[in-house]
C-alpha positions as CSV (number, residue, x, y, z in Angstrom):
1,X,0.0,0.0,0.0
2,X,3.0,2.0,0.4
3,X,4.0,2.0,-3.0
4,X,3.3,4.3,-6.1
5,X,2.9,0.6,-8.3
6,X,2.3,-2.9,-7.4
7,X,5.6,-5.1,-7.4
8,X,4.6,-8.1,-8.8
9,X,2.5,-9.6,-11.8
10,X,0.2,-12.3,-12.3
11,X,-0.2,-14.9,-15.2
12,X,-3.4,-17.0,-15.1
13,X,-2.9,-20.8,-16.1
14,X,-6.6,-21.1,-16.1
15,X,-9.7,-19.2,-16.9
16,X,-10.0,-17.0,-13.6
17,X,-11.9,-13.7,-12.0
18,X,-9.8,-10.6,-11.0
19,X,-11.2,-8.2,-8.8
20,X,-9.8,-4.2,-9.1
21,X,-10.6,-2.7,-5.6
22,X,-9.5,1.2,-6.2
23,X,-6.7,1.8,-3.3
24,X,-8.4,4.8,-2.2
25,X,-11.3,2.4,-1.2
26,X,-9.7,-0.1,0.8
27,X,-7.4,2.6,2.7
28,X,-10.9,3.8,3.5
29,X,-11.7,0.2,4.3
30,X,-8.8,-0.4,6.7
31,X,-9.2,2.8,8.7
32,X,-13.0,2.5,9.3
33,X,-14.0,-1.1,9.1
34,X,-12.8,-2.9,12.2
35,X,-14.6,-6.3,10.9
36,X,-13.0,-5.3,7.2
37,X,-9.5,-4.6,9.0
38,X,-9.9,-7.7,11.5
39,X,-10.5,-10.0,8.0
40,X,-7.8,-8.3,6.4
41,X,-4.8,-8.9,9.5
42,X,-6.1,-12.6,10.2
43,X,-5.8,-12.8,6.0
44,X,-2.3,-11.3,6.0
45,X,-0.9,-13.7,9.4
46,X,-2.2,-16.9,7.4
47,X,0.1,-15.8,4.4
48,X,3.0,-15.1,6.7
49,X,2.3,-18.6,8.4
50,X,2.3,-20.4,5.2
51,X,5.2,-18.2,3.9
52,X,7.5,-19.2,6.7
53,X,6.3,-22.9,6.4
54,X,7.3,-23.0,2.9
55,X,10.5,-21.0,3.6
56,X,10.9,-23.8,5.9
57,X,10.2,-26.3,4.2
58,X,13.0,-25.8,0.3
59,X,15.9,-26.0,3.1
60,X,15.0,-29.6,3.8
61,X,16.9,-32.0,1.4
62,X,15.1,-34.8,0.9
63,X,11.5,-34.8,-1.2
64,X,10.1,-37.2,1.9
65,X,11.0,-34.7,4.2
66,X,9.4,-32.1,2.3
67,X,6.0,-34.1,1.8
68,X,5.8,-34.9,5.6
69,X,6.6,-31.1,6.1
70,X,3.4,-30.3,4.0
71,X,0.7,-33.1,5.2
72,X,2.0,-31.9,9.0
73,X,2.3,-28.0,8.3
74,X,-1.1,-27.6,5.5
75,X,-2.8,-31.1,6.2
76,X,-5.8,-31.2,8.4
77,X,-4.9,-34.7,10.9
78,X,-2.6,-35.2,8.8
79,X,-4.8,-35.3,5.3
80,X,-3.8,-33.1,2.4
81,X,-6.5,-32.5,-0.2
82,X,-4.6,-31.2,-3.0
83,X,-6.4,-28.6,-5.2
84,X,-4.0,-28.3,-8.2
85,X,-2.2,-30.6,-10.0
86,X,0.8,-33.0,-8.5
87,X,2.9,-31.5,-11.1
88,X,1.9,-27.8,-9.6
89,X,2.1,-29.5,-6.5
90,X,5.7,-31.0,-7.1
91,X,6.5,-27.0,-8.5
92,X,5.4,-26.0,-5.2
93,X,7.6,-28.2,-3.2
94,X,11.0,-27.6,-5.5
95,X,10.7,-30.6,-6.6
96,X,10.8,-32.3,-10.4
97,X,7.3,-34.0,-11.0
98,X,8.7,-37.3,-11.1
99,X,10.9,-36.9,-8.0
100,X,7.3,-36.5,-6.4
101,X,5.7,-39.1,-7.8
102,X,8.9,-41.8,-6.8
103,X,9.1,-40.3,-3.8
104,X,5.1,-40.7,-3.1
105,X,5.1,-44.2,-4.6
106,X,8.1,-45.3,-2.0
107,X,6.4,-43.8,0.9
108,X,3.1,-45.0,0.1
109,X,5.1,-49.1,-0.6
110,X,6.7,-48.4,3.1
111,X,3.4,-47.5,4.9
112,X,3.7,-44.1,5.5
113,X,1.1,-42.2,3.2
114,X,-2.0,-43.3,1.6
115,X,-2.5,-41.5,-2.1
116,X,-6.2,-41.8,-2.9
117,X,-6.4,-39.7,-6.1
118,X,-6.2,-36.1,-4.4
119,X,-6.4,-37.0,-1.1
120,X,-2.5,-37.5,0.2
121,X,-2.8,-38.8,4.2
122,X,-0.7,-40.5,6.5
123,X,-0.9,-44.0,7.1
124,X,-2.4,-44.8,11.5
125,X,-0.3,-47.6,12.4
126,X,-2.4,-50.3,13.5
């Protein structure tokens, strides 16, 4: 908000909605909307959460560390339901596609993870 232009750009991979909110309006938004400016602090924690997670997560080396990073630090009990592609989903963990996919078969022979097409869960002992 600070700036005279937004520092980044977007490109769409898929057909998608943009909304333009005029920055005169949210300013105006922020300073007298305490619901509005409650939303938009809880909205901007969850990004610095997941930010610092994911920072977290490229310094590990192996890709089975980095997929039990994920289900622990985005899963819900341990369940990941993926909502893009594993090959977005392997982008996402700096990983090549089929490093993902060896690495997901191996766990999944061992017993860690169940992979039910999106659904990616760890495997209750028992």
């Amino acid at each position: 908000m600070e700036s005279k232009a937004y520092h980044c750009d977007i490109v769409a991979v898929e057909e998608g909605s943009l909304v333009l909110l005029p920055l005169q309006a949210f300013r105006h938004a922020l300073e007298e909307s305490r619901e509005f400016r409650q939303m938009w602090m809880s909205k901007m924690a969850g990004e610095v959460r997941r930010l610092r997670a994911q920072n977290e997560r490229m310094h590990l080396n192996k890709a089975a560390d980095r997929i039990v990073h994920y289900l622990e630090s985005e899963g819900l009990n341990g369940v990941v339901t993926l909502t893009q592609s594993r090959k977005a989903w392997a982008t996402e963990l700096g990983l090549s596609h089929e490093a993902l996919y060896r690495t997901l078969a191996r766990m999944e022979a061992d017993g860690m993870v169940s992979v039910k097409e999106e659904n990616i869960s760890f495997v209750t002992p028992g």
